[in-house]
N, C-alpha and C positions, 0 to 999 in steps of 0.2 A: 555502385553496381555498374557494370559494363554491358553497355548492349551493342547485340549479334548486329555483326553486319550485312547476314542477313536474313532478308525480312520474313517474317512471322509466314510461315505454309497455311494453306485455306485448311490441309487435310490433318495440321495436329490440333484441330482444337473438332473434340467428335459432340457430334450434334444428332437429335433424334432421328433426322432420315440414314445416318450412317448406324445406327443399330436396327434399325428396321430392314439395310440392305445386307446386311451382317447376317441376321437371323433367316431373312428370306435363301439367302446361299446355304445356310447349312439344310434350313428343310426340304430345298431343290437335294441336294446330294445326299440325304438319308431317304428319299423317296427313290433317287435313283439306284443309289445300291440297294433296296430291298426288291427293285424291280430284276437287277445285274446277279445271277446268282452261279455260284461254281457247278459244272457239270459234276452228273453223279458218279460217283466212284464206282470204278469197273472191278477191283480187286475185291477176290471171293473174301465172304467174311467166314471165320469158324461160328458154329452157333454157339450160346453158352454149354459149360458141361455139367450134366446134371450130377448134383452128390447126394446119394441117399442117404440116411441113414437109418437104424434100427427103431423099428415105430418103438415110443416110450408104452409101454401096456400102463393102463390106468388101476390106482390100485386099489385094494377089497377094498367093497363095502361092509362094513359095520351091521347093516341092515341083515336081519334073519340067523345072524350068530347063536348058535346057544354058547352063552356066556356061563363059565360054572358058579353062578351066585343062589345063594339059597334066598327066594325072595318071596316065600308063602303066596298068599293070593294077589300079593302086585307085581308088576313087569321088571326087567329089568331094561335100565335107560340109559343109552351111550349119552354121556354129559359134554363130552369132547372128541373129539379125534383128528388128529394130525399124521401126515402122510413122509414119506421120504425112502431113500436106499439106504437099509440101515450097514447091510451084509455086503454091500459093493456087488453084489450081482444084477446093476440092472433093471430091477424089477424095484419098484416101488412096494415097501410095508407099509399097513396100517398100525396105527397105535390108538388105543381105544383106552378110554375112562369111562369106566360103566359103574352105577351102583342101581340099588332098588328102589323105586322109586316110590319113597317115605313121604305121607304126605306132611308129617312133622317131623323134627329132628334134624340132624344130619348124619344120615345114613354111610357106612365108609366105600369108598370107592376101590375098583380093583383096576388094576392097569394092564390090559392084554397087548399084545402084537399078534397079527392078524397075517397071515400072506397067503396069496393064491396061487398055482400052479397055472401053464399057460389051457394043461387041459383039463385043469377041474373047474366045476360048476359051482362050489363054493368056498369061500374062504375058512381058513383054516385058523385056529390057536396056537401058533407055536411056542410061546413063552408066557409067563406070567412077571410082570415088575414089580408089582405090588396085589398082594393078597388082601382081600377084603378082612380076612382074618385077623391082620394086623391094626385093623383100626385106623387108616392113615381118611383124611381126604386131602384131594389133590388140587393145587390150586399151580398159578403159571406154567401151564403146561406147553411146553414147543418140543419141535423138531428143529435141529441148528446142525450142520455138518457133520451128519449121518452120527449123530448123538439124544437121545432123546432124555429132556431136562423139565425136572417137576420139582413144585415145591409142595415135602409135606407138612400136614397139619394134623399133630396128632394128642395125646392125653399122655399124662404123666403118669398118674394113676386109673382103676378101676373107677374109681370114684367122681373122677370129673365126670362131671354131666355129658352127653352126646351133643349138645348146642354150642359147649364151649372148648373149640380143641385149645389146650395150654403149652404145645408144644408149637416146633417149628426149624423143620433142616433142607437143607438143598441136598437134590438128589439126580447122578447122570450118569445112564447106561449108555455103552458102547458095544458092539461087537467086537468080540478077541477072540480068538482061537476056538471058536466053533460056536459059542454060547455070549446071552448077555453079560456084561459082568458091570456089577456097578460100583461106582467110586465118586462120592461128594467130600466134601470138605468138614473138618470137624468142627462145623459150626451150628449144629443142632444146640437152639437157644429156648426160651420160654418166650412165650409172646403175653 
């Protein structure tokens, strides 16, 4: 190995007072710039611009409905309800799963859509999805991009028990040309 001719600098070999004198410089100069600050800007600012937009109305309640279910001397009981713009206008429907409330059994469910005008005082019935008539009950029920999707659960025969639905199909209305109209899959199976 060959050595330098010349000799060894005091200042490459760094020793604890040269990190000590290191760190002391930079916290002089970050103390000094927070003391050193830019004059304030003279050029008028625009304020933000406000966007409004169309308050969402909130949609029926459920609550106080007369529901067409014949339910002798028990109530009728919304079990679900789920919200959405089924009709593209805007306004927020309800969708309601109501049946009567059986204290045994299971009793079938009807499926209403519900909407309010901005100057009525209560919500209204517009459609029926499911008739109580037909014996369905409803089980996964949602609102998904302005479609409303249930699954029912229903009897083969007169003869199945009310405890035990035997059946089982998916079911999804949509709005088209003025009215619901529904369309599942032919996949109504037995369970």
């Amino acid at each position: 190995m060959q050595q330098s001719a010349v000799p060894e600098l005091a200042h490459t070999h760094t020793r604890p007072i040269h990190w000590l004198a290191t760190a002391t410089a930079v916290a002089g100069v970050m103390a000094l710039s927070s003391l050193l600050q830019p004059d304030s800007a003279t050029a008028a600012q625009t304020p933000p611009q406000e966007t409004r937009s169309a308050p969402v109305a909130a949609p029926p309640a459920p609550e106080g409905v007369d529901f067409p279910l014949e339910c002798g001397p028990v109530q009728a009981v919304v079990e679900q309800k789920a919200s959405g713009d089924l009709d593209g206008d805007g306004r927020p429907e309800t969708i309601a799963v109501v049946h009567c409330d059986a204290g045994i059994s299971t009793p079938p469910d009807g499926v209403y859509v519900l909407t309010q005008g901005e100057d009525a005082s209560q919500p209204r019935i517009v459609a029926t999805l499911v008739d109580p008539e037909d014996r369905f009950t409803v089980s996964d029920f949602a609102v998904r991009d302005g479609a409303v999707l249930a699954t029912l659960l229903g009897y083969s025969s007169s003869d199945v028990p009310t405890c035990c639905p035997d059946t089982k199909e998916n079911a999804k209305w949509q709005w088209k040309n003025g009215a619901f109209v529904r369309s599942s899959p032919a996949d109504a199976r037995s369970v």
